[in-house]
C-alpha positions as CSV (number, residue, x, y, z in Angstrom):
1,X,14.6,-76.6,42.0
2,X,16.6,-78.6,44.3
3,X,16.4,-76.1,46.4
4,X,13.4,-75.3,46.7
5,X,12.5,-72.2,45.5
6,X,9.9,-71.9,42.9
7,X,11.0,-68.9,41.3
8,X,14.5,-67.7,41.0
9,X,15.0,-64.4,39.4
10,X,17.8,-63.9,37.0
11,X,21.0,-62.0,37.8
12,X,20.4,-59.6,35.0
13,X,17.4,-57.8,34.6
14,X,16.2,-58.3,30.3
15,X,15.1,-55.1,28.7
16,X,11.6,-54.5,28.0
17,X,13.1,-52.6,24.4
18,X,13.6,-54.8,21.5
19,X,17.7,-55.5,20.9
20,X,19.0,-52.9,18.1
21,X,20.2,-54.7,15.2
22,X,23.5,-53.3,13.8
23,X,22.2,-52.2,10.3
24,X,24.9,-52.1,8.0
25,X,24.7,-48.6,5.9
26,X,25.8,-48.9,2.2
27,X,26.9,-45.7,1.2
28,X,25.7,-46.0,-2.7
29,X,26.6,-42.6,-4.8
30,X,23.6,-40.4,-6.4
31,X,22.1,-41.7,-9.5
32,X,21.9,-39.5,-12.2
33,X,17.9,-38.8,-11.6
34,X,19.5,-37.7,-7.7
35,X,21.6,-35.5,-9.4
36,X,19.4,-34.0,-11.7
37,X,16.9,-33.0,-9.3
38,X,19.3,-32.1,-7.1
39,X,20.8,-29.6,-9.4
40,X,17.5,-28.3,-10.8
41,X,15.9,-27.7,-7.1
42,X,18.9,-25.8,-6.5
43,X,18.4,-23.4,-9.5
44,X,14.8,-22.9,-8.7
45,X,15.9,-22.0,-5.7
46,X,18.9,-19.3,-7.0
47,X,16.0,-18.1,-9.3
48,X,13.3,-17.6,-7.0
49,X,16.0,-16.0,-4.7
50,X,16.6,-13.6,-7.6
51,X,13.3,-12.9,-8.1
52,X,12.6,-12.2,-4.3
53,X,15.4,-9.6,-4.5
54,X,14.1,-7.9,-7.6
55,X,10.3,-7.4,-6.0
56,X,11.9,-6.3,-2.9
57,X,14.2,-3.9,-4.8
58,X,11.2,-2.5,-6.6
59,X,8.9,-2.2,-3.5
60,X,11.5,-0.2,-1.7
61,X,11.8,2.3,-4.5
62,X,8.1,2.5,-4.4
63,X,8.2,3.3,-0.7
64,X,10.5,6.0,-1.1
65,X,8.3,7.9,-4.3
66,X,5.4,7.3,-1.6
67,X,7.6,9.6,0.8
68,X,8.9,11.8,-2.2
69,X,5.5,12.3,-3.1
70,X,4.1,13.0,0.5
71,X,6.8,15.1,1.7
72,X,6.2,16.9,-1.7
73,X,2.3,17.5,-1.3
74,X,2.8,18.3,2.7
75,X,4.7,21.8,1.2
76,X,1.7,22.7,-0.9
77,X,-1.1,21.3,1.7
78,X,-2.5,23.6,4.2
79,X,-2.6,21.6,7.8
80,X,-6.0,23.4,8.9
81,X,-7.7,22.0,5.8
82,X,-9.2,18.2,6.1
83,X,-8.9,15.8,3.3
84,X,-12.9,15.0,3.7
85,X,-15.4,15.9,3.2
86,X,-14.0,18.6,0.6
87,X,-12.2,15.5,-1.7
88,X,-15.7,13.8,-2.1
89,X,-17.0,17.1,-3.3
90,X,-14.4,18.1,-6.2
91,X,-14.8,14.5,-7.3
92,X,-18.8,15.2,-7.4
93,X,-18.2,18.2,-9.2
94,X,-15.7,16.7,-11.8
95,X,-18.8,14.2,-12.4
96,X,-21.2,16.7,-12.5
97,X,-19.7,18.7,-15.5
98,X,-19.2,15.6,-17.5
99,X,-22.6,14.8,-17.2
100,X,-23.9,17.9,-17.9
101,X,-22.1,18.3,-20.8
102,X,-22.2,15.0,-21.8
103,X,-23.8,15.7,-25.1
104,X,-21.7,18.7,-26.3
105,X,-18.5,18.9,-28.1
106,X,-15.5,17.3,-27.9
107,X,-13.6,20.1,-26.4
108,X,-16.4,20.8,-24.0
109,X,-16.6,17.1,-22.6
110,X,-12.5,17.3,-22.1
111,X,-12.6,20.8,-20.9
112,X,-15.4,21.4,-18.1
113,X,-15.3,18.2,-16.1
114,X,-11.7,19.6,-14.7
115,X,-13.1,23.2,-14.7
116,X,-15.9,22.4,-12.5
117,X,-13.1,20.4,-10.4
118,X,-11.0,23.1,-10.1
119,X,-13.6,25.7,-8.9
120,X,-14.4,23.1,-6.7
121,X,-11.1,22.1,-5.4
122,X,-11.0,26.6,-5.0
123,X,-14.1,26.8,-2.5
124,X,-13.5,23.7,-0.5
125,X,-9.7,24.5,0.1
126,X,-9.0,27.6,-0.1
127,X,-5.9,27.7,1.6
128,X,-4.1,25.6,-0.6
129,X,-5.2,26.8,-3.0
130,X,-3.7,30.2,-2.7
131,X,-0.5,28.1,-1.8
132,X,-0.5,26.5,-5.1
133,X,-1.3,29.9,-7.4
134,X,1.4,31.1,-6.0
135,X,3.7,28.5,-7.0
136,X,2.1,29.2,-10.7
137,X,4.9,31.3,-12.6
138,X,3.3,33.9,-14.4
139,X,0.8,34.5,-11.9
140,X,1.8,37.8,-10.7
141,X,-1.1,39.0,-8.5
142,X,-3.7,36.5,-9.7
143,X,-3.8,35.0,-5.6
144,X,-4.9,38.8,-4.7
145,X,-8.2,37.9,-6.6
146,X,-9.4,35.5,-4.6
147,X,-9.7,36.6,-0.8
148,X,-8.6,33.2,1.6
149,X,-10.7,34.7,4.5
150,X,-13.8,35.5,2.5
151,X,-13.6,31.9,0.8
152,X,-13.3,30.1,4.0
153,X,-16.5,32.3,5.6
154,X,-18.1,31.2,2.8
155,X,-17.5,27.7,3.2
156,X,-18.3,27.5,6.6
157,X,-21.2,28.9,5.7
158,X,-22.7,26.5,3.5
159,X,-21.2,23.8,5.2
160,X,-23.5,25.0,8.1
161,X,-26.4,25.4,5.8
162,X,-26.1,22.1,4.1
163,X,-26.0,20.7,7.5
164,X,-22.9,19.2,8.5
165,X,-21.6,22.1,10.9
166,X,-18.5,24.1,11.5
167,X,-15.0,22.5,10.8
């Protein structure tokens, strides 16, 4: 300060970071406990890998019996026909003739429940069903009995009566 200055500032300017340290890294080999998780991490990993491929096999052979099955049913479905509200009435009617003959025989509890289904399924879709008598072997010219235009009047007629109006 011989100078006179009160305040020199110094020819390098210090860093506001703390210095690094060299850290020396020792390199020490796996213990056994390493290794043993190591190699049992791994096989999880192989087997949950397996398993993923296994579900995903069997998911995409259940996606393509979904689009056997639909393309299937789509040759034996008539397109002017709607799945509702006819579907909710065979089921009703498969219900009905079990509990109507709920206290009867055997072969009567087994037996009318798909009968009253199947006359059912006959009114509500009768295009499709003609599709599928045909398709019956041994029919012959059982399809001629049941007239497709005079069971569609008829069901637009009660649908019109019961109150839900004209498909």
């Amino acid at each position: 300060m011989a100078d006179g200055k009160l305040f020199a500032p110094p020819s390098q300017k210090l860093s506001i970071y703390d210095e690094e340290d060299s850290k020396v890294v020792v390199d020490e080999p796996p213990t056994q406990l390493e290794l043993a998780i190591r190699k049992t991490r791994h096989e999880i990993s192989k087997s949950f890998s397996k398993t993923n491929n296994k579900i995903q096999k069997v998911v995409d052979e259940w996606i393509t019996l979904e689009h056997r099955f639909k393309s299937t049913v789509s040759n034996y479905v008539d397109s002017s026909e709607s799945l509702l509200p006819g579907a909710i009435y065979v089921s009703i009617a498969y219900f009905t003739g079990s509990i109507l003959f709920k206290n009867r025989s055997l072969l009567t509890r087994i037996v009318t429940p798909p009968l009253f289904a199947a006359a059912a399924f006959g009114y509500m879709y009768p295009k499709t069903s003609q599709i599928l008598i045909k398709q019956v072997p041994g029919a012959g010219d059982l399809h001629k009995v049941f007239k497709t235009d005079d069971l569609d009047q008829m069901r637009k007629d009660l649908m019109k009566k019961l109150g839900f109006g004209e498909k």
